[in-house]
TORPA-4810 file (N, C-alpha, C, O; in nm, 3 decimals):
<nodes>
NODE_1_-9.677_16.254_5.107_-9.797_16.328_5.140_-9.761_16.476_5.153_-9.658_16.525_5.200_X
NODE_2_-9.853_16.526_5.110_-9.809_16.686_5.092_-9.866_16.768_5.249_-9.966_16.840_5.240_X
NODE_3_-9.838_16.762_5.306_-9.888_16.784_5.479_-9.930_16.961_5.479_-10.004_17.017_5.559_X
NODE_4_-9.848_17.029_5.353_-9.887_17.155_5.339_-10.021_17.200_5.303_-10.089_17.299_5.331_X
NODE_5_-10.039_17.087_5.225_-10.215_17.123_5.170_-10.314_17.094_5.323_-10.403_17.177_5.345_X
NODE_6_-10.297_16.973_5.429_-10.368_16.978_5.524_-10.335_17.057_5.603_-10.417_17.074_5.693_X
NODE_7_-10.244_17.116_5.607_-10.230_17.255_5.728_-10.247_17.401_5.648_-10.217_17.501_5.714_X
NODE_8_-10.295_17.422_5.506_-10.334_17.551_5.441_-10.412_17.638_5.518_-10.412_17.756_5.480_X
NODE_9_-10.475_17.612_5.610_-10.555_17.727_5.717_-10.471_17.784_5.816_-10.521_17.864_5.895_X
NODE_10_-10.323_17.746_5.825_-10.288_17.766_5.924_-10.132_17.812_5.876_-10.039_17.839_5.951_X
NODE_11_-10.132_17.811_5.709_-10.019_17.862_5.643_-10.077_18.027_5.571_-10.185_18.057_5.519_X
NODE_12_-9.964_18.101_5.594_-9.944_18.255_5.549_-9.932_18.272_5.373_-9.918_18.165_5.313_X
NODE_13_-9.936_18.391_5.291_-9.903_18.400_5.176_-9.796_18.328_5.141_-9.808_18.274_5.031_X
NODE_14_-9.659_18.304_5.216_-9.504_18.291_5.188_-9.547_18.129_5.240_-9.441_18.087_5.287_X
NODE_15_-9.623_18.049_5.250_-9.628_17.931_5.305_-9.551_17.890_5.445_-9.512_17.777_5.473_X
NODE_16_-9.543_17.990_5.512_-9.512_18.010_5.676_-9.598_17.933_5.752_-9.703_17.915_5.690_X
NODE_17_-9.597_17.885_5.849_-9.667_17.875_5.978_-9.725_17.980_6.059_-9.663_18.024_6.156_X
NODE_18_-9.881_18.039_6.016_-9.887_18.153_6.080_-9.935_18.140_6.288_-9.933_18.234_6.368_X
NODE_19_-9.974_17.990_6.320_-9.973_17.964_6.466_-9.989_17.845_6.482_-10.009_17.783_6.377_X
NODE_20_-9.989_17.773_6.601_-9.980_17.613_6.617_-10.112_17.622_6.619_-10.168_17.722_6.663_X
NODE_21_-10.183_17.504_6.566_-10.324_17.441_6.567_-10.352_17.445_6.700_-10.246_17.454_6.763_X
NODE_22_-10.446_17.442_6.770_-10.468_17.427_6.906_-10.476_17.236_6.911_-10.442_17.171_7.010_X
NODE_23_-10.537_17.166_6.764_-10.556_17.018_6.825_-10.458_16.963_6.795_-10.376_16.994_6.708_X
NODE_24_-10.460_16.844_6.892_-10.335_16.758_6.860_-10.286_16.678_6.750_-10.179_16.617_6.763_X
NODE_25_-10.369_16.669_6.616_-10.359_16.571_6.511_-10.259_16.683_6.415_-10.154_16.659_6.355_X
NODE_26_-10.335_16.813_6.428_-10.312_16.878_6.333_-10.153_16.937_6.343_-10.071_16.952_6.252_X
NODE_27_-10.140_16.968_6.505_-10.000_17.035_6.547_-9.915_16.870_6.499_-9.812_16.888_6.434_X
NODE_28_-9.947_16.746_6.521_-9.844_16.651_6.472_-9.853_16.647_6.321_-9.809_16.539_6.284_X
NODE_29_-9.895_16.727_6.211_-9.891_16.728_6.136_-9.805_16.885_6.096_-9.738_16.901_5.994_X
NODE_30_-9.822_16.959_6.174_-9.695_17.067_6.181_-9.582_16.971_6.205_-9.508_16.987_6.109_X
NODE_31_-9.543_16.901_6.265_-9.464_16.838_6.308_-9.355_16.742_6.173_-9.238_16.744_6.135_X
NODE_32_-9.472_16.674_6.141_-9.435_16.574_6.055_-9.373_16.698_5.897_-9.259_16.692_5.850_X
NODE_33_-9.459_16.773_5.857_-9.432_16.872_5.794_-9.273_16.944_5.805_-9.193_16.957_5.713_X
NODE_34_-9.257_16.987_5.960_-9.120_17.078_5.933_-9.027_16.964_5.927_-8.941_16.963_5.838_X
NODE_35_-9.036_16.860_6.019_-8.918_16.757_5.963_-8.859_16.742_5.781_-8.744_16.759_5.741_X
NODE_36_-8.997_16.704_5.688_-9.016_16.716_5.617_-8.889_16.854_5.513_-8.817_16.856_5.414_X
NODE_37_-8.922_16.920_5.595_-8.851_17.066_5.541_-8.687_17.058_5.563_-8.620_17.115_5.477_X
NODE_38_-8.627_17.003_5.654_-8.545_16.972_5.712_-8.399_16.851_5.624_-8.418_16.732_5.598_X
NODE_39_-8.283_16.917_5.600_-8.195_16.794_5.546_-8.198_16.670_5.633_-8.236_16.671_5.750_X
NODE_40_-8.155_16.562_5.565_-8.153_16.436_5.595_-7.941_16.463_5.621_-7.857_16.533_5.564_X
NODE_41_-7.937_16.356_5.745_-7.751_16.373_5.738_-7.676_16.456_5.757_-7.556_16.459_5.729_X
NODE_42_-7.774_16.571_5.831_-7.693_16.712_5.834_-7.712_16.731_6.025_-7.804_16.690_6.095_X
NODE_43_-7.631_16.780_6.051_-7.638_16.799_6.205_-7.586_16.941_6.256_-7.478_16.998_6.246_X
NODE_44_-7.757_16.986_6.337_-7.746_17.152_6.300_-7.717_17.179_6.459_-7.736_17.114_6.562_X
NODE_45_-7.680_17.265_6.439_-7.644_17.340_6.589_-7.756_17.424_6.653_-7.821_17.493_6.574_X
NODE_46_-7.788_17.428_6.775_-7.933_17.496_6.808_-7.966_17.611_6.744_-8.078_17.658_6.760_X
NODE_47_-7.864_17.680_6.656_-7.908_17.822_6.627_-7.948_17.807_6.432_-8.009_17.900_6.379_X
NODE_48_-7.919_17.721_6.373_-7.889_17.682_6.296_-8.028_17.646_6.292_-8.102_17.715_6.222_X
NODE_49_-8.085_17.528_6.368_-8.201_17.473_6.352_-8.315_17.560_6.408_-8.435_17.533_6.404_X
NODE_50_-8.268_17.647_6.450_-8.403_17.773_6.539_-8.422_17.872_6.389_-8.535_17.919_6.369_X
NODE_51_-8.316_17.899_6.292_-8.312_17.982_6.190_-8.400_17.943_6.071_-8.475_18.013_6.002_X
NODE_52_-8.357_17.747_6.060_-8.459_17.723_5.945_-8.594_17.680_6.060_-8.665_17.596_6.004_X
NODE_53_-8.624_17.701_6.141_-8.757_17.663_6.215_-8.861_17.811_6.180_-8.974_17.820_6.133_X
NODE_54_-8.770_17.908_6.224_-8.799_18.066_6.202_-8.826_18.082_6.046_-8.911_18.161_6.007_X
NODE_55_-8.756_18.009_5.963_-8.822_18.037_5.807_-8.895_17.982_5.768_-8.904_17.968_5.646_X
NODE_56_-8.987_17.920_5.858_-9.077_17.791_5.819_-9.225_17.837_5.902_-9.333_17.779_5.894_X
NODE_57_-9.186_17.977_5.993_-9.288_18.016_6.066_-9.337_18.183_6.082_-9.247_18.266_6.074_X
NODE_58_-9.410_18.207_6.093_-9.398_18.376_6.069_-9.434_18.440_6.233_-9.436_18.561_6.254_X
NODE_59_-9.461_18.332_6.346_-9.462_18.395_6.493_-9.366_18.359_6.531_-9.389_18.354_6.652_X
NODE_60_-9.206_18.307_6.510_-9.088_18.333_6.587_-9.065_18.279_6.773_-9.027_18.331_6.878_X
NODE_61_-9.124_18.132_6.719_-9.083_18.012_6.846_-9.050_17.921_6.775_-9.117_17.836_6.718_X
NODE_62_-8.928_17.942_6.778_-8.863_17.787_6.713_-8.847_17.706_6.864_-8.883_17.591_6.843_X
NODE_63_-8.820_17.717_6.961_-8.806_17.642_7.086_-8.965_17.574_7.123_-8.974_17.511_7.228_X
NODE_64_-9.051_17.584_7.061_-9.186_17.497_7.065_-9.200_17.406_6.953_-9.297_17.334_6.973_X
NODE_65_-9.141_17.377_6.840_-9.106_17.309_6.727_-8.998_17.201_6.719_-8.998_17.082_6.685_X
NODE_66_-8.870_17.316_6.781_-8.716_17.251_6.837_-8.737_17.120_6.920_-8.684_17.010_6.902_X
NODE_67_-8.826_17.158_7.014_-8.842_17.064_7.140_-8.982_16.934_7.084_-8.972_16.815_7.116_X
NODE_68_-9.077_16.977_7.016_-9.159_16.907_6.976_-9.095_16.775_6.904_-9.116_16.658_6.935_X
NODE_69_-9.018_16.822_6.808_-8.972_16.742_6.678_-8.863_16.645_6.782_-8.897_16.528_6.764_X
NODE_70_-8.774_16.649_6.858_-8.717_16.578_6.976_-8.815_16.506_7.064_-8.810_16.385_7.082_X
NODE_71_-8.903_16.583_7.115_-9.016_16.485_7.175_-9.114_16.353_7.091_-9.153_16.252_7.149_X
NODE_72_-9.131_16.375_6.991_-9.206_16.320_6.907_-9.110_16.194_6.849_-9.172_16.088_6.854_X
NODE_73_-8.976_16.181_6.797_-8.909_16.115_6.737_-8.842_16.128_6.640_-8.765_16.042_6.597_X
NODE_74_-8.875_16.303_6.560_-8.856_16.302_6.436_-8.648_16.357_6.450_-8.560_16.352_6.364_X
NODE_75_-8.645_16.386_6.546_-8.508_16.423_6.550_-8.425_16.392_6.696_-8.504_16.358_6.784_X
NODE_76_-8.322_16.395_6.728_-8.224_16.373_6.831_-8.127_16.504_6.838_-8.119_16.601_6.763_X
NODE_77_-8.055_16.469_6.962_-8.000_16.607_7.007_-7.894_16.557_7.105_-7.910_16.444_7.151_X
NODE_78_-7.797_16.622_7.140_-7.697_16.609_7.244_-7.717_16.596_7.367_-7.798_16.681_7.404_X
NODE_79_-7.682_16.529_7.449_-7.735_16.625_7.578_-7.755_16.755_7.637_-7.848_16.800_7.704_X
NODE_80_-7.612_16.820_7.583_-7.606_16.943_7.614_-7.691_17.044_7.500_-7.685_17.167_7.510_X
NODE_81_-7.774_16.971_7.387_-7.814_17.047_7.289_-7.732_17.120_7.205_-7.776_17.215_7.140_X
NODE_82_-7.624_17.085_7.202_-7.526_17.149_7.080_-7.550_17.116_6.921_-7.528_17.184_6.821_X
NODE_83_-7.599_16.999_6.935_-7.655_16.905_6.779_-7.742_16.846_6.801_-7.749_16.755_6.883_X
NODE_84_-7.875_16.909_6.689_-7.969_16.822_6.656_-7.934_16.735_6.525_-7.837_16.769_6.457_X
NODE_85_-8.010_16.627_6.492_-7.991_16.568_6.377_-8.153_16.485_6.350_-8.212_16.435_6.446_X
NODE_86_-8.214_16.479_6.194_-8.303_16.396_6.181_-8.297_16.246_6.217_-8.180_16.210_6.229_X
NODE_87_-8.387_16.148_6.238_-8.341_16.021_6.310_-8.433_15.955_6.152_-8.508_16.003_6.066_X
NODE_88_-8.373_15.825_6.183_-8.378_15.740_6.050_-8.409_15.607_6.113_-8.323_15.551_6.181_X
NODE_89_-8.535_15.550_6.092_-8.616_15.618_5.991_-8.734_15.728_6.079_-8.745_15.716_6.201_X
NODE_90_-8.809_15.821_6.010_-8.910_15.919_6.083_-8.991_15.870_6.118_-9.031_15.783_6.041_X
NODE_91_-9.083_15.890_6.270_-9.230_15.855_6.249_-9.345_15.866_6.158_-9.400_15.975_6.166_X
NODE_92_-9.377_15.816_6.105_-9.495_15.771_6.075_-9.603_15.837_6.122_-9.596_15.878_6.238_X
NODE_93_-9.716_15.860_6.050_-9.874_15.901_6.089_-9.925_15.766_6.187_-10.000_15.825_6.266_X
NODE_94_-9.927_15.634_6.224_-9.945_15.536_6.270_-9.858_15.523_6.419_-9.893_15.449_6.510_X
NODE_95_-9.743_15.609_6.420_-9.660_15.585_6.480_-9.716_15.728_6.561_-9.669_15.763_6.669_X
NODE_96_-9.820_15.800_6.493_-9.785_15.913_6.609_-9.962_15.899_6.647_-10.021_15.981_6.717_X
NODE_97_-10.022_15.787_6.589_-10.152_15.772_6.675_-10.252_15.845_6.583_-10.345_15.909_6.632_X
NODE_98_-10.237_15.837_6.482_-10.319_15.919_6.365_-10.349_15.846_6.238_-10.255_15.783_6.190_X
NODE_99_-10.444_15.843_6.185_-10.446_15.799_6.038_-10.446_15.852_5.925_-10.492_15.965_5.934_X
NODE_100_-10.417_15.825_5.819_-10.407_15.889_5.738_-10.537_15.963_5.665_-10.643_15.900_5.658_X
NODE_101_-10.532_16.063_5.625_-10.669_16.170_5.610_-10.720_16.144_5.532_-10.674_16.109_5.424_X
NODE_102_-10.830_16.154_5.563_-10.942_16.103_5.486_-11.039_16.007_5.516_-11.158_16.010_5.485_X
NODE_103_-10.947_15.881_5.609_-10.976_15.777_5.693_-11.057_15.797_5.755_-11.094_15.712_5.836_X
</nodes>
């Protein structure tokens, strides 16, 4: 699913993130989206993952994304936050209480 075409009101010329949706379907679809953007098997270090969060957004909070994508399921982290990594397999639109659009 191309999650870019349902968040186009809320993407910039450069296909940025120009602010979080205020509702909740749509920000878990920011969500599902930057995972999306994100390597599979790679394990980034907080600054690492704040850099590609920052190229994926044009207002510069990767720590509201960072923490989302950990809250949600789509990724894991250290305790101490030294390494994030994607988790396998991702949530799901079903899994995050949403259906698929159009529905």
């Amino acid at each position: 699913m191309d999650y870019a075409v349902l968040l186009r009101n809320f993407l910039d010329g450069e296909g940025r993130l120009k602010q979080m949706p205020a509702k909740h379907k749509l920000r878990a679809y920011v969500y599902l989206w930057a995972a999306a953007q994100l390597e599979p098997d790679r394990r980034y270090s907080e600054g690492e993952l704040n850099v590609c969060i920052d190229r994926l957004t044009a207002f510069r909070d990767p720590a509201t994304i960072r923490r989302a994508l950990v809250d949600y399921g789509f990724m894991a982290r250290l305790p101490d936050g030294s390494a994030y990594w994607l988790l396998d397999p991702q949530p799901t639109l079903a899994d995050l209480g949403l259906a698929e659009p159009g529905n």
